[in-house]
Structures are given as structure tokens and as C-alpha cells.
N, C-alpha and C positions, 0 to 999 in steps of 0.2 A: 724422609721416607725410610718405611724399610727394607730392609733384602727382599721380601715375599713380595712385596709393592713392584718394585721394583723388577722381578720376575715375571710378574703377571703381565706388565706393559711389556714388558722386551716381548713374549711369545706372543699377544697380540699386535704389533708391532710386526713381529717377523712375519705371521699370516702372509700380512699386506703385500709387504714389499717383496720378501723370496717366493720365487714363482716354484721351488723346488719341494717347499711343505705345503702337505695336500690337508685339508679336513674333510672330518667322515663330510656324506654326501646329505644326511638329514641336516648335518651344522650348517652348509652352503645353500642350504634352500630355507630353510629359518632365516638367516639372515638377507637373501634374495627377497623375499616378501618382505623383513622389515622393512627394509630399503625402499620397494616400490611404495609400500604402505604410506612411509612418511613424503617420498616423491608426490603420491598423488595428492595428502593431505594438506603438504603444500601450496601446490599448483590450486587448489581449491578456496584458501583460504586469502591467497591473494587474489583471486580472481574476482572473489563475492567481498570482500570487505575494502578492498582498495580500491583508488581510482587508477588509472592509465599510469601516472606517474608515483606512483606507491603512497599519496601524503593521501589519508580519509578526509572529506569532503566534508565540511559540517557549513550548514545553512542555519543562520538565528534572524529572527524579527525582533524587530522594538516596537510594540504599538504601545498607547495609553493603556492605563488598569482597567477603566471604564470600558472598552473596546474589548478588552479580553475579557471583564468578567461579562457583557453583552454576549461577546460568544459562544462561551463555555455555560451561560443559561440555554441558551439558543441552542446548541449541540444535545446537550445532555436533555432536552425538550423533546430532541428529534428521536432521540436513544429506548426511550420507555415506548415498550410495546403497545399496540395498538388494541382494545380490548373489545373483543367479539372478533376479529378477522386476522385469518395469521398470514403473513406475507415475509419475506425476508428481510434478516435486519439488516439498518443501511450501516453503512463503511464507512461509522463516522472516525476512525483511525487515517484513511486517506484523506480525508478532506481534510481535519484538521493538519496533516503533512501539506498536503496543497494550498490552505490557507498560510503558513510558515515560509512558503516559497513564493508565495503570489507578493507577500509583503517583503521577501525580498527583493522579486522583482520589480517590484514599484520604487523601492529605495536604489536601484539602479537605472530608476527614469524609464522601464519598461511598462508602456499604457496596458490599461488594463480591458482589453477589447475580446470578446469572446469566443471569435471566429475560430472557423478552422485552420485559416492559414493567419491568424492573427501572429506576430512576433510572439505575444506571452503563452496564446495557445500552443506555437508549438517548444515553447522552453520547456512548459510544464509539460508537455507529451514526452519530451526526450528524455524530462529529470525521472518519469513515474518510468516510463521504458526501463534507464537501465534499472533502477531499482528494481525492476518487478523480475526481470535477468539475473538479477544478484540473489533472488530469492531461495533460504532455503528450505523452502514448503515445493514435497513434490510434486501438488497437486497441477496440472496445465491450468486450471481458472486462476491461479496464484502467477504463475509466470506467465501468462497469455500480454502481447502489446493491444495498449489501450488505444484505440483511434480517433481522431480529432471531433470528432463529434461526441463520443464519451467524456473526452475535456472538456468539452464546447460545457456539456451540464453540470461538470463539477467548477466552473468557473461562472457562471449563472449563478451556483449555488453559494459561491466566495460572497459575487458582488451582492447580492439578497442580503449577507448577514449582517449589515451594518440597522436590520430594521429587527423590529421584538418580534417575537412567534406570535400570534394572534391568538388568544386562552378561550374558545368558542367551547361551549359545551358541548360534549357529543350527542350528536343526531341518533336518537332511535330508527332502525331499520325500517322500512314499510314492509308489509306485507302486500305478498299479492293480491292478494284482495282488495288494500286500500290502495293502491294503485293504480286499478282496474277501477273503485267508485270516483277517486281521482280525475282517472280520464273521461268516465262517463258525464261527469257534470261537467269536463271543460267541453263536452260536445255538443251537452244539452244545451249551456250557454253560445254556445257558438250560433246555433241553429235555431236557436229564439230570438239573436241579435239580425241573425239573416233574415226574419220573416218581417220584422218589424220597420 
């Protein structure tokens, strides 16, 4: 090191420890807020990324190739928009987390029953809970806890996916009108079966 090196650390050094050398009063509040700055950015990043005992938490499945690529047809099925009707798109990023956890839970002999107070219903409540706590999307629909009947459907919708999407052609709308000759001739028919 050099002398100037060397200089530099001894005067921040003395700062600290001699309570007799003052710094101007804009140096002590610049350094006040880094301080809190990095305090809170701390406190935040373990809070959201770690679990309880500081080791991150990672959950892996092993299922067959076959299983997974049935899924991931099946997902990406569910993903393409609906055409003529706009409705919200589903949260297939959760499910497939929930399908990841449901298959862990099975490889830990946890049945797979859909209830609300089921064992695995409420594993997966507690696992989406803290994640959804951990979150850091401001939005409240983003942090909001999911309640057992919300699981109840995305565990309905785990056990389902061992079967293919059904590829039906889309139904053309009726019109009101045919709807209404519809109804009229199931009445006509009704009322001609009555008389006879």
C-alpha cells in the first residue's frame, strides 16, 4: 500500500472510533440514509427469498417424459385464447407450480384428496400462502392468501390432467332468434305429444 492509501483509511477509521472529530452535517446524513438504505434492503431480501432458517427452499418432481409432455400439450391447450369471447387468461404459471408440488407431495406418500381440510390441500395452501407473502408484485391480487376451496380447484385441475384435452370444434353462437325457434318447436312438440 501506499502512504495516500494508507491516509485515507486512518481518517476514515478515526471518523468512527474518535467521538472528538465531527463531519460536516450533510456527510452524516448521506451516510445515515445509506446505512438505513442498505439496512432495509437487507431485511427485505431475506425476508422474500429465504426460508425461516436462511437455506432457499427448492422443490423438484421426477415424473415420466410421456406425463410431462401430456402436460405441457394440455397446459399450453388451456393457454390459447378463446376466439370470439374475451374472459381472463388462466394462471397456467401457478398450476404448473402446483402440479411440481403435488408430485412432490405424492413422492412423500402424501394422498392426493382434494378437500379442504385434506393433508395435501392444506400443504399446497400453506406452500402458495407463503410464496404469495414473498411476493414482489405490489399488486394485493398478487399477495392476497388463497383459501381451501380455491386449492380445492387447482387440485381437481392437477388430478384431470393425466387425461388429453378433448379437440371438439368450436360451436358457432345461436342467435336469439334461433334460440327462440328452438324453444318454440320443443313446445310445439311437447304439446302435440300431450294431445295424443
Amino acid at each position: 500500500m501506499t502512504a495516500t492509501t494508507d491516509q485515507k483509511l486512518s481518517i476514515v477509521e478515526t471518523w468512527r472510533s474518535d467521538p472528538d472529530v465531527r463531519l460536516p452535517a450533510d456527510v452524516q446524513t448521506a451516510i445515515a440514509r445509506g446505512e438505513a438504505a442498505f439496512k432495509n434492503q437487507s431485511r427485505h431480501a431475506d425476508t422474500r427469498v429465504r426460508d425461516d432458517d436462511g437455506i432457499p427452499e427448492i422443490i423438484t418432481s421426477v415424473v415420466d417424459q410421456s406425463v410431462q409432455d401430456r402436460r405441457d400439450a394440455n397446459l399450453d391447450a388451456r393457454e390459447q385464447p378463446t376466439k370470439g369471447r374475451r374472459r381472463q387468461p388462466p394462471m397456467i404459471g401457478r398450476l404448473r407450480a402446483v402440479m411440481i408440488v403435488v408430485d412432490r407431495f405424492l413422492a412423500e406418500r402424501v394422498r392426493l384428496r382434494v378437500g379442504p381440510n385434506s393433508r395435501m390441500n392444506k400443504s399446497v395452501r400453506k406452500w402458495l400462502n407463503i410464496r404469495a407473502s414473498r411476493s414482489l408484485d405490489p399488486r394485493t391480487s398478487r399477495r392476497k392468501q388463497i383459501s381451501g376451496t380455491a386449492v380445492r380447484e387447482l387440485l381437481k385441475q392437477v388430478r384431470a390432467e393425466g387425461e388429453a384435452v378433448a379437440r371438439k370444434p368450436a360451436q358457432r353462437r345461436r342467435t336469439t332468434q334461433e334460440e327462440a325457434r328452438e324453444r318454440l318447436k320443443e313446445l310445439l312438440s311437447r304439446r302435440a305429444a300431450s294431445t295424443d
